[in-house]
N, C-alpha and C positions, 0 to 999 in steps of 0.2 A: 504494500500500500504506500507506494510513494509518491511525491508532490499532491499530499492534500492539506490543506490548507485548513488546520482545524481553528475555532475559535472558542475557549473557553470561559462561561460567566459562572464564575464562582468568587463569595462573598467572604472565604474563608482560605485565605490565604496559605495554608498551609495545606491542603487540598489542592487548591488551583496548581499547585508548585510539583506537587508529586503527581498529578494528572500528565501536567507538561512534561515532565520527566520520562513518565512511561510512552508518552506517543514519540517526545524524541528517539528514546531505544529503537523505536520499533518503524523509524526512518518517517513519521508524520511531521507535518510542521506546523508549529504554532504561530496561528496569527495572531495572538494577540492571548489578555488575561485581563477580564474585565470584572470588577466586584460591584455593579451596578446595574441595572436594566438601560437607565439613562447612556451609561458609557458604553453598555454594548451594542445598541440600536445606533449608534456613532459609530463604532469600531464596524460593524458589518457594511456600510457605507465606503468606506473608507479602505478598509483592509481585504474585503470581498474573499471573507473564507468558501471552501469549499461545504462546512458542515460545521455547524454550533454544538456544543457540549452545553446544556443550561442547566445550574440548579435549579430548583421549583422555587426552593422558599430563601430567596433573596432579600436584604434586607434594602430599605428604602419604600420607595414609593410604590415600583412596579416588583411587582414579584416575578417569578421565571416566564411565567405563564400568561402575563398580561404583558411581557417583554417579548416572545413567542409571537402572539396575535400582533404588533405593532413591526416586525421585523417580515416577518410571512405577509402583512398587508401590502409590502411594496418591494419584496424579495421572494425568490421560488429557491428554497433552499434546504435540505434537511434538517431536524433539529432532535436532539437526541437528550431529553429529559432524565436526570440524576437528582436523587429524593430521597430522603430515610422517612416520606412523607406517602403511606399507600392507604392512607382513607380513601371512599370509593366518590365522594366527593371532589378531592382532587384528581383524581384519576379520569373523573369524568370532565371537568374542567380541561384539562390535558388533551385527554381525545379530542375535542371540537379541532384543538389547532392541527389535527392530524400527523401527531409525531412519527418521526422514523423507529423510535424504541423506545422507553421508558425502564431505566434501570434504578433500581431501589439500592443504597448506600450501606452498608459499603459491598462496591461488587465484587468480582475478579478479572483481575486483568483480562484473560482469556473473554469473558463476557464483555466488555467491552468493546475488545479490538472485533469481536467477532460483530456488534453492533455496527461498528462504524465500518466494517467491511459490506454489511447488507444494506446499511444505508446509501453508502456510496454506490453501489450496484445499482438498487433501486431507482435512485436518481438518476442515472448514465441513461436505466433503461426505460423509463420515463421520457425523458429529453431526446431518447433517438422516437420514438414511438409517435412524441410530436411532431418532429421533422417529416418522418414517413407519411402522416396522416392527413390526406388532401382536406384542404378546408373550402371546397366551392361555397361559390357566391348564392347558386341558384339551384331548384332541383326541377322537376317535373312533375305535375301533381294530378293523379286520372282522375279524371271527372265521373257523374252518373250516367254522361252521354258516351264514355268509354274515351273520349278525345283525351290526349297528356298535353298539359298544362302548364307555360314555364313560368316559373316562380321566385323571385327573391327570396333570402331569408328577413331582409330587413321593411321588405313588403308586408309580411305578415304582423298583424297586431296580436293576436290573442286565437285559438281554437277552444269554440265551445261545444261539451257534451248535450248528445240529442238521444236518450236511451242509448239504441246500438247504432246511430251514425252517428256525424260530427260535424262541424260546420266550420272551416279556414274564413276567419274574417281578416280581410285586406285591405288595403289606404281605397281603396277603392269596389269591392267588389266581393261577394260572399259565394263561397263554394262548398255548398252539402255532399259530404261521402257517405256512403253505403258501407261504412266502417266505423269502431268503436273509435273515442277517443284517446284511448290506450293504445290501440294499433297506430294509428297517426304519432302521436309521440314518441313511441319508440323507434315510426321508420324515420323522422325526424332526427333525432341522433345528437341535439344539438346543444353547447351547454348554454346557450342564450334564451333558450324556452322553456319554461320551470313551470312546474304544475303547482298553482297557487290553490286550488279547489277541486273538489271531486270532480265540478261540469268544466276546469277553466283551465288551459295554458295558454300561459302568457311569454310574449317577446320583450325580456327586459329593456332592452333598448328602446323599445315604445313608448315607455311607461311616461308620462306626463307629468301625472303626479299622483300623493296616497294622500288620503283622506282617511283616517281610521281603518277601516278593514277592508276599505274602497278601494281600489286600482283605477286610474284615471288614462286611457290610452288616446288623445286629442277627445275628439265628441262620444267616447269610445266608454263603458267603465264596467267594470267585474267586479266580483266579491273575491277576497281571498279567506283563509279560516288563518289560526293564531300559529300555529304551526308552519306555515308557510311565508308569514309574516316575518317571522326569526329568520328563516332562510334567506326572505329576501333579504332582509337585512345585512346578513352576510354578505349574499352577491356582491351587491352594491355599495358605491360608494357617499355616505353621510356627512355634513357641515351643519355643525348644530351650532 
């Protein structure tokens, strides 16, 4: 495992120090040794590691895990959580930011190097998966008259459930299939259409504005339920 570029937050100095120690052995390089959530969200900026080492329970303001979600907001990068903290409350906190492993303290060496060997993998094969993966503009969509149909994806506002058909609503023009709205969605494939409601997928990019539980798509507006609300929230990007 050589030229990775690891970055370690750790708030405990004498930890961070024998962490660093062990990846040197073992030919990694430290980018850095940060005892802040503030200073690490700098340092990944900055020093563009290959893969974060984070405590959880960091002292200061942000902890690991609210360092995590601010770093991942505007980096694609592994992060490999280190905790003598395994309440199922933290652990579920944790998962939302979709870590590459989460090791409980103290580990062994061998469990780690083997962590940040399947993280690194995971990553590589990831990033090639995307390069591979055609991202057309448009698709073809059959009609009830049997005619195929070309389609933007950014044409499309929202698909609503009609029992077992569906309805493609467009900046212009509505198209009922002869199919459920779960067959639509999935031949859609697309991470910009998120199912906000049993009858509703929606085109985030559409989105105008929310109103409480309202989706507003220009003259356009859906329900969404609470659960998908959180999601959106995720997707997308907030200025409060």
């Amino acid at each position: 495992m050589e030229d990775i570029r690891v970055l370690i937050v750790e708030d405990n100095l004498l930890v961070a120090e024998g962490i660093a120690a062990l990846l040197r052995k073992h030919a990694l390089l430290v980018a850095g040794i940060c005892a802040s959530g503030e200073n690490a969200i700098d340092q990944v900026s900055t020093a563009k590691p290959d893969l974060v080492l984070m405590d959880v329970a960091l002292a200061g303001k942000l902890d690991g895990i609210a360092t995590a979600q601010r770093i991942l907001s505007q980096n694609s990068i592994p992060i490999i959580y280190l905790s003598d903290h395994i309440d199922q409350a933290t652990v579920d906190r944790a998962k939302e930011t979709l870590p590459a492993n989460y090791l409980s303290k103290p580990f062994q060496e061998p469990d780690l190097l083997r962590a940040i060997d399947i993280a690194i993998h995971n990553a590589n094969a990831n990033t090639i998966k995307k390069e591979k993966k055609l991202s057309p503009k448009h698709f073809f969509l059959r009609t009830n008259s049997q005619q195929f149909v070309k389609l933007a994806y950014d044409d499309i506002l929202y698909i609503e459930a009609d029992r077992a058909y569906s309805t493609v609503v467009t900046t212009h023009h509505k198209y009922k299939l002869a199919v459920s709205l779960n067959h639509v969605h999935d031949q859609i494939d697309h991470a910009d259409f998120l199912r906000v409601h049993r009858s509703y997928v929606v085109n985030v990019n559409r989105i105008t504005a929310l109103d409480g539980n309202v989706i507003k798509l220009n003259e356009h507006q859906v329900q969404m339920n609470p659960d998908a609300r959180a999601l959106l929230m995720k997707h997308m990007k907030f200025i409060q």
